[in-house]
N, CA, C and O atoms as a GROMACS GRO file, in nm:
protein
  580
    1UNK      N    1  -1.247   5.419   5.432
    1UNK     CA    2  -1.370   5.373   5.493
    1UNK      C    3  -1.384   5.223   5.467
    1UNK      O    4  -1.380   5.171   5.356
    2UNK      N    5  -1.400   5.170   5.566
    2UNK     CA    6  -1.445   5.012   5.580
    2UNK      C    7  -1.561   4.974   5.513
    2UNK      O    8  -1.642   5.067   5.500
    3UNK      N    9  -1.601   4.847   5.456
    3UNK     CA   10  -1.707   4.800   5.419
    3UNK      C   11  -1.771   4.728   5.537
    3UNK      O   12  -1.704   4.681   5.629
    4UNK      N   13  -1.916   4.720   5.529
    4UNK     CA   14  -2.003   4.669   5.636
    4UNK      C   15  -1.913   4.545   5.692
    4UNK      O   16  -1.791   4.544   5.683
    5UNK      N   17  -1.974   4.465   5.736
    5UNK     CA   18  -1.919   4.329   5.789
    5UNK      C   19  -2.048   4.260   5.735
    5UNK      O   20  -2.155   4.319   5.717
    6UNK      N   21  -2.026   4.131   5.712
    6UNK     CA   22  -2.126   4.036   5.675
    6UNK      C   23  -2.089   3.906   5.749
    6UNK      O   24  -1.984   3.864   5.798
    7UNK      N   25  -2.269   3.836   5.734
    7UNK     CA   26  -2.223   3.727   5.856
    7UNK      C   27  -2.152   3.640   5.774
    7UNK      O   28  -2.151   3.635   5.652
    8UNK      N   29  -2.077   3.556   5.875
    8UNK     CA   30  -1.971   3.445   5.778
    8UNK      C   31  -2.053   3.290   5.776
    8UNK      O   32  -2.114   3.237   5.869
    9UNK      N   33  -2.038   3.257   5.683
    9UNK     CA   34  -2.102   3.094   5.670
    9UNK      C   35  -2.064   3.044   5.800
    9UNK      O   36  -1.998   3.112   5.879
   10UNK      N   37  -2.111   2.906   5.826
   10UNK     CA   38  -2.089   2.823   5.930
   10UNK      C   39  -1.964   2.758   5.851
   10UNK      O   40  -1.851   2.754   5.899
   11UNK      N   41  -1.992   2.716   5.744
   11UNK     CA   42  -1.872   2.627   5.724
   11UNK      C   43  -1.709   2.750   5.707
   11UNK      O   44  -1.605   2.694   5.673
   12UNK      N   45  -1.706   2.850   5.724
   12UNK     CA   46  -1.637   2.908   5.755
   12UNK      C   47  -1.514   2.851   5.892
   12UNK      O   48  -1.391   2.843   5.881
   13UNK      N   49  -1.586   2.824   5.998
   13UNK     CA   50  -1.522   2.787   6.144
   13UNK      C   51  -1.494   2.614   6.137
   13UNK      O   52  -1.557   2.518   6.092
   14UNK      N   53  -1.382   2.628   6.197
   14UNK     CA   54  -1.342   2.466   6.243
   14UNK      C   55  -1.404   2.397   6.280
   14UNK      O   56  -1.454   2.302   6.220
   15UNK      N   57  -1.419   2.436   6.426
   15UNK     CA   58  -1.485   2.358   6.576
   15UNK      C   59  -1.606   2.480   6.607
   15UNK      O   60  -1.618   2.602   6.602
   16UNK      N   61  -1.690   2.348   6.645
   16UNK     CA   62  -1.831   2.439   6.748
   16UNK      C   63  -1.845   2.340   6.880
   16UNK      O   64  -1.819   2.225   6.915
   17UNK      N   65  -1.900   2.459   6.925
   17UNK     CA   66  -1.940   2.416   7.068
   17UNK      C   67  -2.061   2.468   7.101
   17UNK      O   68  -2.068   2.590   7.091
   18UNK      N   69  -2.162   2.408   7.139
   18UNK     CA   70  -2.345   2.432   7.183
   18UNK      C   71  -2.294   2.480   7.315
   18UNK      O   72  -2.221   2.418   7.392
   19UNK      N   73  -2.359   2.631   7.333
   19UNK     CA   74  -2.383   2.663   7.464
   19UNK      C   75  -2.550   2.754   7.455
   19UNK      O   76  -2.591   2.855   7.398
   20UNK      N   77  -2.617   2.628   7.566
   20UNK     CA   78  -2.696   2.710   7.631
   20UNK      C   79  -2.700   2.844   7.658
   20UNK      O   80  -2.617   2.916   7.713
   21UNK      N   81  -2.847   2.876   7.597
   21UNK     CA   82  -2.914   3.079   7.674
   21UNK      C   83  -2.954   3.018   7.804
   21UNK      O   84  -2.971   2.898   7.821
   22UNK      N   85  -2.967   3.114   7.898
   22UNK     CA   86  -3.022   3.106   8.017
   22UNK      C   87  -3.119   3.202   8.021
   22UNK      O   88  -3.113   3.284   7.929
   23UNK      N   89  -3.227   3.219   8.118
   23UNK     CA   90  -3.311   3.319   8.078
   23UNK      C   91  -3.238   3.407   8.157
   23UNK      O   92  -3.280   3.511   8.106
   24UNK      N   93  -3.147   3.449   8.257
   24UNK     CA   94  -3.091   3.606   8.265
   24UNK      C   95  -3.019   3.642   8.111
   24UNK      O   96  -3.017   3.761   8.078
   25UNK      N   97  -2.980   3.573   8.051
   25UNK     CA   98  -2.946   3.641   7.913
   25UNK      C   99  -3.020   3.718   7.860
   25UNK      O  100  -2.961   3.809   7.801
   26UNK      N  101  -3.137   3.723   7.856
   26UNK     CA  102  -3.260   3.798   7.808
   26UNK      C  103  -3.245   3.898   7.877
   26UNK      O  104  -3.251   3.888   8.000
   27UNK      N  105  -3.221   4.030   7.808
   27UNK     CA  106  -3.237   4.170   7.822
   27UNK      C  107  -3.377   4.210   7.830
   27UNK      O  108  -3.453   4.116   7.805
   28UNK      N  109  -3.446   4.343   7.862
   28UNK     CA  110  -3.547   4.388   7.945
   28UNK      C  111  -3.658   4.399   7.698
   28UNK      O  112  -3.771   4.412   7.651
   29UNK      N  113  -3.514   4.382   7.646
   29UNK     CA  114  -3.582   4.367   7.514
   29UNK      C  115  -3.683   4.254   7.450
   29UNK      O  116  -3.776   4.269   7.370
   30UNK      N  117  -3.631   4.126   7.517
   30UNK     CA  118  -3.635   3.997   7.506
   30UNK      C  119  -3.532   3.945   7.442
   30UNK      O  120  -3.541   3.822   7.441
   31UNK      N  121  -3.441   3.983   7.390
   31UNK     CA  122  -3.292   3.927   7.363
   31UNK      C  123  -3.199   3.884   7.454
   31UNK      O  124  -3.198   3.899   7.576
   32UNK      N  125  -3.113   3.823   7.374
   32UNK     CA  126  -2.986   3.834   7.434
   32UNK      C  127  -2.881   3.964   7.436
   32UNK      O  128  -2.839   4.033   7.343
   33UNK      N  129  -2.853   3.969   7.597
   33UNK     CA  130  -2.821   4.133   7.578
   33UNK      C  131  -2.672   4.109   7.553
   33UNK      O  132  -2.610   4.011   7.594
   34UNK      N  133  -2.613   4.222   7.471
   34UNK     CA  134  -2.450   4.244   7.379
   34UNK      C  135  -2.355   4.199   7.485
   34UNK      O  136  -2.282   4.102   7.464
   35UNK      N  137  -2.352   4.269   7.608
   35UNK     CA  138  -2.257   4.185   7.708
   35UNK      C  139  -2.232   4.029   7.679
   35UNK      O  140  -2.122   3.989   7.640
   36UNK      N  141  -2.328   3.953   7.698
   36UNK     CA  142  -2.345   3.769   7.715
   36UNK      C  143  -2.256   3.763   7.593
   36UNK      O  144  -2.152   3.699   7.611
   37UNK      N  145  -2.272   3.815   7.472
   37UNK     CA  146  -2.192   3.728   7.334
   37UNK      C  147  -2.037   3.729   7.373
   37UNK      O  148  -1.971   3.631   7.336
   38UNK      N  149  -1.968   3.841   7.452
   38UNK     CA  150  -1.797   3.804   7.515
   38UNK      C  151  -1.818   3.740   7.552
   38UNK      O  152  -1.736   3.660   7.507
   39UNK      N  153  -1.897   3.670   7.640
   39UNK     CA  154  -1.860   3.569   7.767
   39UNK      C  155  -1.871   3.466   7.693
   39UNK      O  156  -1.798   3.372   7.726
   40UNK      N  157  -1.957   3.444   7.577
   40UNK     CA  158  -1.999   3.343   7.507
   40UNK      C  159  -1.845   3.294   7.446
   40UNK      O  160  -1.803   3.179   7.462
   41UNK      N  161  -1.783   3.385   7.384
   41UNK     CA  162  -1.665   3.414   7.281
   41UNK      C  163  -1.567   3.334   7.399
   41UNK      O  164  -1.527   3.219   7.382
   42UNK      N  165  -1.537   3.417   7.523
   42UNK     CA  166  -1.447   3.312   7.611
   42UNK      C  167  -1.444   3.182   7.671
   42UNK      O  168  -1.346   3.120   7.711
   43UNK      N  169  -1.604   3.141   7.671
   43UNK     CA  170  -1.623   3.025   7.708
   43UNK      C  171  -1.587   2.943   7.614
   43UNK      O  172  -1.526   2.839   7.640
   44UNK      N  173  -1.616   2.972   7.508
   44UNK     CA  174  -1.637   2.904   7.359
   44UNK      C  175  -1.453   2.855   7.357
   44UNK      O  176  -1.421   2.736   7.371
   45UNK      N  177  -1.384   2.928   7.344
   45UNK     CA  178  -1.206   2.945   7.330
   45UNK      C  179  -1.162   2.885   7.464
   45UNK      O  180  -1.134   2.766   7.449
   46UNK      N  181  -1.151   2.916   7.558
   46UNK     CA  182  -1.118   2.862   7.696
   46UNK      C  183  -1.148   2.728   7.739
   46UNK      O  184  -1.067   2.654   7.794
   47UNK      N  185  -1.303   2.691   7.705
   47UNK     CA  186  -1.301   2.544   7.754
   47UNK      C  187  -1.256   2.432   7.622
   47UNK      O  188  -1.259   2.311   7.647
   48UNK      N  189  -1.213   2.486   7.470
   48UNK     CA  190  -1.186   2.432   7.388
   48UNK      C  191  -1.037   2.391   7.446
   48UNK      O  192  -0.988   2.279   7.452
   49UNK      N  193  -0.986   2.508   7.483
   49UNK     CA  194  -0.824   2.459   7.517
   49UNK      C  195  -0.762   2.418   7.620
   49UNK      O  196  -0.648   2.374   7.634
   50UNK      N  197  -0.885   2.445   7.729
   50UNK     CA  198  -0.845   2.327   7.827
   50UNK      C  199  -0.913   2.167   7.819
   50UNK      O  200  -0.886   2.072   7.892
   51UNK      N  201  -0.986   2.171   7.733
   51UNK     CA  202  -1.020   2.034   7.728
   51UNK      C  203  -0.948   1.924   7.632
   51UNK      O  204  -0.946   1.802   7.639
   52UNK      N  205  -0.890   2.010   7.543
   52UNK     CA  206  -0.766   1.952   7.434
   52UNK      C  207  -0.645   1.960   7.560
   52UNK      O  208  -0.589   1.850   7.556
   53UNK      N  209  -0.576   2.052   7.678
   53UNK     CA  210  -0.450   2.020   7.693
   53UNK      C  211  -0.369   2.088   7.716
   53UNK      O  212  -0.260   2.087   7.773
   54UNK      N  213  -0.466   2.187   7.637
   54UNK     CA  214  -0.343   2.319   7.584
   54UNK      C  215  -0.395   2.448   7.710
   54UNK      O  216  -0.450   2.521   7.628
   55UNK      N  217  -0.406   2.491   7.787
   55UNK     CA  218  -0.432   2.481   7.895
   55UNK      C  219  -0.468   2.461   8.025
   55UNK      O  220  -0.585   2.435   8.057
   56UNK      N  221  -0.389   2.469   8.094
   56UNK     CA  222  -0.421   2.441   8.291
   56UNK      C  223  -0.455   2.604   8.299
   56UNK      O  224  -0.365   2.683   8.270
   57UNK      N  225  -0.558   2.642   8.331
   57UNK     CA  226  -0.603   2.795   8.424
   57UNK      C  227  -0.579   2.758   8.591
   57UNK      O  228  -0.588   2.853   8.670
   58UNK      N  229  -0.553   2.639   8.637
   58UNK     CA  230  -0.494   2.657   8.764
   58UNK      C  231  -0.381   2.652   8.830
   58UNK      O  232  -0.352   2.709   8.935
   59UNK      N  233  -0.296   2.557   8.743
   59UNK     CA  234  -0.160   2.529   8.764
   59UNK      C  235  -0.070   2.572   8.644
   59UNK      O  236   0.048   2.557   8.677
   60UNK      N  237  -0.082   2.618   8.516
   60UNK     CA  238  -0.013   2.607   8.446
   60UNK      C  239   0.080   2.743   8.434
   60UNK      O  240   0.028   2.837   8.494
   61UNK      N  241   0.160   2.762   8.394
   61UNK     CA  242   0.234   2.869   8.399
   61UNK      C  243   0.254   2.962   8.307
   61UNK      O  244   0.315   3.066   8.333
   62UNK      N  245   0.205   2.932   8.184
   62UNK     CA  246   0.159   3.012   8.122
   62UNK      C  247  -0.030   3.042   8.075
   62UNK      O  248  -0.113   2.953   8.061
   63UNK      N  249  -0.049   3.160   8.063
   63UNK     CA  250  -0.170   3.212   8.128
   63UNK      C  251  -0.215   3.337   7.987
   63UNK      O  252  -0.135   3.419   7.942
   64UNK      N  253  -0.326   3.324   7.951
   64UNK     CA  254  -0.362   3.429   7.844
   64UNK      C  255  -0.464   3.527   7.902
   64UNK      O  256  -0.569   3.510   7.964
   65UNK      N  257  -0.387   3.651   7.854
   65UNK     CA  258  -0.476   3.857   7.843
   65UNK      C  259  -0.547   3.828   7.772
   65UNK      O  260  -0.493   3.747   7.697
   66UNK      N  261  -0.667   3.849   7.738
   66UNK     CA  262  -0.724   3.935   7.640
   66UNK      C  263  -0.668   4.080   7.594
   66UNK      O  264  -0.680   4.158   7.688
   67UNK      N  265  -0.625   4.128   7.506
   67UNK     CA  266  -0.568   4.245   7.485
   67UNK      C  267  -0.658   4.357   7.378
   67UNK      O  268  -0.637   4.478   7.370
   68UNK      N  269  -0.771   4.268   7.293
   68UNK     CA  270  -0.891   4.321   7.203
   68UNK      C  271  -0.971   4.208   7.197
   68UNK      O  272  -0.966   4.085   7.207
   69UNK      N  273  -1.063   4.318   7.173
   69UNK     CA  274  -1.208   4.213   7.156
   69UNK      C  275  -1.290   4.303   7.027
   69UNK      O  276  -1.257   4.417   6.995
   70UNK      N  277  -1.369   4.251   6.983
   70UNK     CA  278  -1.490   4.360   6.911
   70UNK      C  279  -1.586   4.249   6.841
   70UNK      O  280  -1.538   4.141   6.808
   71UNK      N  281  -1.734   4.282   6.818
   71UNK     CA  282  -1.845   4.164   6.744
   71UNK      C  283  -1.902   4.298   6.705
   71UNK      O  284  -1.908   4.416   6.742
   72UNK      N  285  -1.948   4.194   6.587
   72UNK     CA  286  -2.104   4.270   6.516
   72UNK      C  287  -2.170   4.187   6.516
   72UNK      O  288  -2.139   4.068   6.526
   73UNK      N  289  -2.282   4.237   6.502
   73UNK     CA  290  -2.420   4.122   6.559
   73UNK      C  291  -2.514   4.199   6.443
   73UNK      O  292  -2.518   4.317   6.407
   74UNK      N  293  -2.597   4.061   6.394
   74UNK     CA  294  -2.664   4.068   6.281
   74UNK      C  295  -2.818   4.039   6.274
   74UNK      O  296  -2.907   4.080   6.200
   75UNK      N  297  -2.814   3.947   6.387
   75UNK     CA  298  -2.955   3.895   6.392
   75UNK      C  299  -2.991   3.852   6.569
   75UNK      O  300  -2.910   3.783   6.631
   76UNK      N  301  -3.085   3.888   6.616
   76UNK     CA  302  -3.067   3.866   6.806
   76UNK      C  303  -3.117   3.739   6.836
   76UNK      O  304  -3.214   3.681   6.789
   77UNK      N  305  -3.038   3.705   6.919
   77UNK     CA  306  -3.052   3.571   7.012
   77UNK      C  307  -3.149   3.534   7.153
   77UNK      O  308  -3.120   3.577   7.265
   78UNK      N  309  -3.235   3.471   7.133
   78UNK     CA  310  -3.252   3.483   7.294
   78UNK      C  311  -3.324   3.348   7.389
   78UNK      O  312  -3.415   3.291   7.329
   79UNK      N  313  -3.305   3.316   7.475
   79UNK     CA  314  -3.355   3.222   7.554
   79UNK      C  315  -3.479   3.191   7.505
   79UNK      O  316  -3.540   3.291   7.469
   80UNK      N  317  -3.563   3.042   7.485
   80UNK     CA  318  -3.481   2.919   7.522
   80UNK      C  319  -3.353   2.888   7.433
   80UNK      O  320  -3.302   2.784   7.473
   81UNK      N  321  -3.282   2.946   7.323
   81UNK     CA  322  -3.228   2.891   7.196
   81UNK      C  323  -3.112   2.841   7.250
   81UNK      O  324  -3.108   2.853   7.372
   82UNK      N  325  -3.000   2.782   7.190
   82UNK     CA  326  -2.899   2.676   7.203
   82UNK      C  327  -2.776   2.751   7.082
   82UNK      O  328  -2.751   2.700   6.973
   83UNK      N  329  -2.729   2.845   7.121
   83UNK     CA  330  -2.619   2.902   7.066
   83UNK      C  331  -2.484   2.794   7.037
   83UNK      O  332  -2.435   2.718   7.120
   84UNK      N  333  -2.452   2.808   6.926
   84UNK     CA  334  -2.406   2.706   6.871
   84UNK      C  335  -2.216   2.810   6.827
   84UNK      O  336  -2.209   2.898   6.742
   85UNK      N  337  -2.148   2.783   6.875
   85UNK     CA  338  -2.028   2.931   6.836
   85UNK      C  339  -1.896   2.847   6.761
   85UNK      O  340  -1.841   2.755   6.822
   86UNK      N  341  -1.866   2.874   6.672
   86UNK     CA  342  -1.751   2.830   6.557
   86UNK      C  343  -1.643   2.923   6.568
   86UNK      O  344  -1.638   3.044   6.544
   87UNK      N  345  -1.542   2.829   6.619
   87UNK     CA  346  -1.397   2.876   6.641
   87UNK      C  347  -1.324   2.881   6.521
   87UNK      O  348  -1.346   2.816   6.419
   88UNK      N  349  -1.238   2.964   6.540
   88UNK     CA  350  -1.119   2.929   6.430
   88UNK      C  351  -1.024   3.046   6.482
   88UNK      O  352  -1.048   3.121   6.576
   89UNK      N  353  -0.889   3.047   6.385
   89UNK     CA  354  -0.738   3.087   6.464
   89UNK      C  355  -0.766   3.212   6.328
   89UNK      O  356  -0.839   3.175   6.236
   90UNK      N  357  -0.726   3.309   6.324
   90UNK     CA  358  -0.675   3.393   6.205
   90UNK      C  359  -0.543   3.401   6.174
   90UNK      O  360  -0.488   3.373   6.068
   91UNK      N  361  -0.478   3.455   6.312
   91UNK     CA  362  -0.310   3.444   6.302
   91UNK      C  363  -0.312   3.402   6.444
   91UNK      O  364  -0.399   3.408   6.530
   92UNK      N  365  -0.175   3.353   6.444
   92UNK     CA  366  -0.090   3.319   6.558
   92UNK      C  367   0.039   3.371   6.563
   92UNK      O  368   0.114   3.344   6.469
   93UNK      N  369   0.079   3.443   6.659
   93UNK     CA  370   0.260   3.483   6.649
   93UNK      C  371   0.313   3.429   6.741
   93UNK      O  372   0.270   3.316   6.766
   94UNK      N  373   0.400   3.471   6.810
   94UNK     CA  374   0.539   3.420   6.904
   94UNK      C  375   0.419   3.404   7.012
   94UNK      O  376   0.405   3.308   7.087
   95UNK      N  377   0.338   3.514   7.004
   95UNK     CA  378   0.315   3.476   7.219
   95UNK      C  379   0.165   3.544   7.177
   95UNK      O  380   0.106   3.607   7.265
   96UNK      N  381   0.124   3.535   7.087
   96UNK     CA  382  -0.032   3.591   7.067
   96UNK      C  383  -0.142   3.529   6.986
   96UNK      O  384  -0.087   3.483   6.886
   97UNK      N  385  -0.280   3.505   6.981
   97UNK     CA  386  -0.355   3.461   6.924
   97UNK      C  387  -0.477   3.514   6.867
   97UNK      O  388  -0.559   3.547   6.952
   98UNK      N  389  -0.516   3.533   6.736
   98UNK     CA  390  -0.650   3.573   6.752
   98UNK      C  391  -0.724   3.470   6.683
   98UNK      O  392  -0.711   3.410   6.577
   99UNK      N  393  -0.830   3.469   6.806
   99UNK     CA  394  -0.960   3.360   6.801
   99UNK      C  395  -1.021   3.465   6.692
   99UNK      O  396  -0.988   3.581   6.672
  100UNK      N  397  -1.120   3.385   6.630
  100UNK     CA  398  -1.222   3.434   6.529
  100UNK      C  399  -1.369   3.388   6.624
  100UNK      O  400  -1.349   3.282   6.683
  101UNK      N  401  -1.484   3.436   6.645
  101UNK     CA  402  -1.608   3.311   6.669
  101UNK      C  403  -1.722   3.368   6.591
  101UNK      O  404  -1.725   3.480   6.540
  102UNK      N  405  -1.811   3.281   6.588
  102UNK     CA  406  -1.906   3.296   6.504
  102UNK      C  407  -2.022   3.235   6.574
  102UNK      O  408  -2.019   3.114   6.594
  103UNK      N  409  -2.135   3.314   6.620
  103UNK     CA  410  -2.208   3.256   6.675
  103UNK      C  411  -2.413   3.258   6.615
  103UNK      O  412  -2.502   3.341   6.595
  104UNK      N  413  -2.395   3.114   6.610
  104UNK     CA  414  -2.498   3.046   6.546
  104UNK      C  415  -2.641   3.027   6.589
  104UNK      O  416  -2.651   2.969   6.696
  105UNK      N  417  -2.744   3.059   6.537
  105UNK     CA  418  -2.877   3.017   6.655
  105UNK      C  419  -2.865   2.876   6.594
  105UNK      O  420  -2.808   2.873   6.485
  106UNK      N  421  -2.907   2.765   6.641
  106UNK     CA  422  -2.867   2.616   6.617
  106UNK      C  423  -2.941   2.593   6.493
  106UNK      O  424  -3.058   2.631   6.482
  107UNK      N  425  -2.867   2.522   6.378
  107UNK     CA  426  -2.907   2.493   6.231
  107UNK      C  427  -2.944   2.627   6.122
  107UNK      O  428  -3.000   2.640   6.013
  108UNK      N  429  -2.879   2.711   6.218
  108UNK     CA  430  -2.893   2.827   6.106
  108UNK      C  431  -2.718   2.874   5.996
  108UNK      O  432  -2.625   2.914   6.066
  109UNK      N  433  -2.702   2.869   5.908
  109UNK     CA  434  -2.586   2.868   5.852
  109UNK      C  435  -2.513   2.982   5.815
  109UNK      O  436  -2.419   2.989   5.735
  110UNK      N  437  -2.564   3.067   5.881
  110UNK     CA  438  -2.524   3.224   5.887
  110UNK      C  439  -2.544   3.255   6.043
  110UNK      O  440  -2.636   3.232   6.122
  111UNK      N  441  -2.398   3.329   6.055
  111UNK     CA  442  -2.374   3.372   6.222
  111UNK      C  443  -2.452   3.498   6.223
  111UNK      O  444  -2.449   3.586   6.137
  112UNK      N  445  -2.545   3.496   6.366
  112UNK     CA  446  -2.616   3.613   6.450
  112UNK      C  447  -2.544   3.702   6.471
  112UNK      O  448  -2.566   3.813   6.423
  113UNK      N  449  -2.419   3.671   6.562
  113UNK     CA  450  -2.316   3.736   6.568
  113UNK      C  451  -2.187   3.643   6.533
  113UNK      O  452  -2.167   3.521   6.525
  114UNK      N  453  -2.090   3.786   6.514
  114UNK     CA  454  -1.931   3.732   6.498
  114UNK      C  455  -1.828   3.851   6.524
  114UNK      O  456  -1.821   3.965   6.479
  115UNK      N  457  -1.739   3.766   6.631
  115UNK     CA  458  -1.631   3.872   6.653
  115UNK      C  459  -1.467   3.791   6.680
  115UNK      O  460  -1.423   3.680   6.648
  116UNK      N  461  -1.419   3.892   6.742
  116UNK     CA  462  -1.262   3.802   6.775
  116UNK      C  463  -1.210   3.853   6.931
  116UNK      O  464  -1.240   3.953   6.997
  117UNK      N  465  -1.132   3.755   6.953
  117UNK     CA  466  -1.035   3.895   7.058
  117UNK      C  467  -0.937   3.791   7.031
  117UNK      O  468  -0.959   3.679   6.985
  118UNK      N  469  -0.785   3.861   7.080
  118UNK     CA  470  -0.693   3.857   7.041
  118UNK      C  471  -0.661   3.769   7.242
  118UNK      O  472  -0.729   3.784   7.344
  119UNK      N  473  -0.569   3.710   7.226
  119UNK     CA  474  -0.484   3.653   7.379
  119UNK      C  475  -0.346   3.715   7.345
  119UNK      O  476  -0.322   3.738   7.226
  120UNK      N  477  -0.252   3.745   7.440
  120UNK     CA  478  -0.134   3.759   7.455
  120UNK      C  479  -0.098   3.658   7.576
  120UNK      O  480  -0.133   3.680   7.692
  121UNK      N  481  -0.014   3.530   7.530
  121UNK     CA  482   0.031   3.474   7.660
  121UNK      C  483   0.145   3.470   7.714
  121UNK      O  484   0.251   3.431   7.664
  122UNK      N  485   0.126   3.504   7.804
  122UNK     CA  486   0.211   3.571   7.942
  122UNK      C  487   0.287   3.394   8.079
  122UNK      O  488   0.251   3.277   8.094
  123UNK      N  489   0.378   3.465   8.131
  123UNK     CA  490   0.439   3.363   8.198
  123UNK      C  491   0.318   3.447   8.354
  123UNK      O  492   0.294   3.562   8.389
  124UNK      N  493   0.276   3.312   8.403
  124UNK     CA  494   0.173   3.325   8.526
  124UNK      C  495   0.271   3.420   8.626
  124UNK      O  496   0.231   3.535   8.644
  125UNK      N  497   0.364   3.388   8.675
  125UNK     CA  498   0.459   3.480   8.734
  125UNK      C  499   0.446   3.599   8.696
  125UNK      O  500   0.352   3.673   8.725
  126UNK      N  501   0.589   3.638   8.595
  126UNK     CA  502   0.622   3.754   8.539
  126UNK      C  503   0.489   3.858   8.484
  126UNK      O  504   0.491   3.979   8.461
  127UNK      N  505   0.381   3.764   8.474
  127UNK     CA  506   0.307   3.851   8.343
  127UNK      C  507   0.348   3.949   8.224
  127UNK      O  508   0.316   4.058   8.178
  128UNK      N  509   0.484   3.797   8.192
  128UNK     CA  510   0.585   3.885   8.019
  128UNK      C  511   0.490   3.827   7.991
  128UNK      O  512   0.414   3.758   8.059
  129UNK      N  513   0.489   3.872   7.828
  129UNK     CA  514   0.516   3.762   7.705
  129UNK      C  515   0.593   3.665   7.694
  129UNK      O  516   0.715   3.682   7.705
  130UNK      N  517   0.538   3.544   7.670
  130UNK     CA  518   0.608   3.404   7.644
  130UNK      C  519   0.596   3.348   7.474
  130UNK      O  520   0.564   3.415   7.375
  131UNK      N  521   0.624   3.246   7.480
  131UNK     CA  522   0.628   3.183   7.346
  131UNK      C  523   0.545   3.100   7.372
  131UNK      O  524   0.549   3.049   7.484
  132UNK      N  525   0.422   3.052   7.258
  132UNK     CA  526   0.313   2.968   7.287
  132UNK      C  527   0.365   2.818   7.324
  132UNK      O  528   0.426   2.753   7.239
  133UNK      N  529   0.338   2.765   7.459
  133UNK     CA  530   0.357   2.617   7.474
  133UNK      C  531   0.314   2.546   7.333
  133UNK      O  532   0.218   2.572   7.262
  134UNK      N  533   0.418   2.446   7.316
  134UNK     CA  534   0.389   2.329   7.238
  134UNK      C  535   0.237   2.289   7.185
  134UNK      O  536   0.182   2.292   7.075
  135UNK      N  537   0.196   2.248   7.327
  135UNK     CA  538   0.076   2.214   7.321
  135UNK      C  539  -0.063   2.310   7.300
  135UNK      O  540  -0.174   2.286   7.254
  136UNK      N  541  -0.012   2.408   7.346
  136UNK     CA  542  -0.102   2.531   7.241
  136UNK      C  543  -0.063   2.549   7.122
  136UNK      O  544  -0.144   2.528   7.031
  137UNK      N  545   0.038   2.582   7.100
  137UNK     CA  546   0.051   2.577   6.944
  137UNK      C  547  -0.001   2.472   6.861
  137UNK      O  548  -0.037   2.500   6.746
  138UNK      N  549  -0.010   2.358   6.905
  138UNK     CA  550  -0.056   2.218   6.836
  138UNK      C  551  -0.206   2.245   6.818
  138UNK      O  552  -0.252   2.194   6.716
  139UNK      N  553  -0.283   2.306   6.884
  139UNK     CA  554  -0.473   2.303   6.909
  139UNK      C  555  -0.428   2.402   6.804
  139UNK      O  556  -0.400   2.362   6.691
  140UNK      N  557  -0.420   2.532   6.837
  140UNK     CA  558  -0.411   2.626   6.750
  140UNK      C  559  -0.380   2.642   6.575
  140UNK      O  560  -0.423   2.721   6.490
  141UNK      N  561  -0.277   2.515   6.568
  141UNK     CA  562  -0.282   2.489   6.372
  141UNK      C  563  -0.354   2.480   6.377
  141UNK      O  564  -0.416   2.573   6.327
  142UNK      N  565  -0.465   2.334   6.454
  142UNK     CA  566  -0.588   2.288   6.414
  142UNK      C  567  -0.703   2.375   6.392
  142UNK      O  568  -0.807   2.317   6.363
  143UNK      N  569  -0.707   2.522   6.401
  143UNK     CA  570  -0.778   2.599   6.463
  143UNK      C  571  -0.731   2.703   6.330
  143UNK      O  572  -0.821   2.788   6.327
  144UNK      N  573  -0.645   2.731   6.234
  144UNK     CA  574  -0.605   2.809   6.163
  144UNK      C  575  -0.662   2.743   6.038
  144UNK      O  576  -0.662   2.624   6.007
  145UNK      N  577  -0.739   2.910   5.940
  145UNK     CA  578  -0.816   2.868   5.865
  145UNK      C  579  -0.745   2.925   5.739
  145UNK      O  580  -0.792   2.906   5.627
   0.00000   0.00000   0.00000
């Protein structure tokens, strides 16, 4: 049997990135409803690595699955607030990644929520497994805690 999960410090994560609630985030509860925190998790990872280099999503030829995902959520989020989400790498192998995130209501030092999902990257063609480009691998040390 597993022990609970607890939220992780902020200074836990590398890099953050502020993303705006919108008010459709707000569930019929007044929260932010459990769906929004993935999207949060991919935005958070995706525009980190195309804005470093380490991916093209339109031209590039290698291309990342999600293959797992999972969060626990500790404390609820909800519009107007300014979600604040802390990246970091756990492992990296030949052709796979798992993101860590941690997501923050802004100046609070304990994550609301925190989860991971894992990438497998694939050749855009084939949809094999590849070996992480250079230049992903390079963001990604930076990103290993």
């Amino acid at each position: 049997m597993s022990s609970r999960p607890v939220p992780q410090a902020r200074s836990s994560y590398r890099v953050f990135r502020d993303i705006p609630t919108r008010w459709m985030d707000n569930d019929a509860y007044g929260h932010v409803n459990n769906v929004i925190y993935y999207s949060w998790f991919d935005t958070a990872v995706n525009a980190l690595l195309i804005e470093r280099g380490a991916l093209d999503i339109h031209a590039g030829s290698t291309i990342g699955f999600v293959v797992e995902t999972q969060c626990n959520y500790f404390a609820p989020l909800a519009f107007p607030q300014v979600v604040q989400a802390g990246i970091r790498v756990a492992h990296a192998g030949a052709s796979s990644v798992r993101y860590e995130i941690g997501l923050f209501a802004q100046g609070s030092d304990h994550a609301a929520a925190q989860g991971h999902f894992v990438h497998v990257y694939v050749d855009r063609q084939s949809q094999r497994p590849v070996a992480l480009p250079p230049e992903l691998a390079a963001v990604i040390e930076t990103l290993k805690t």
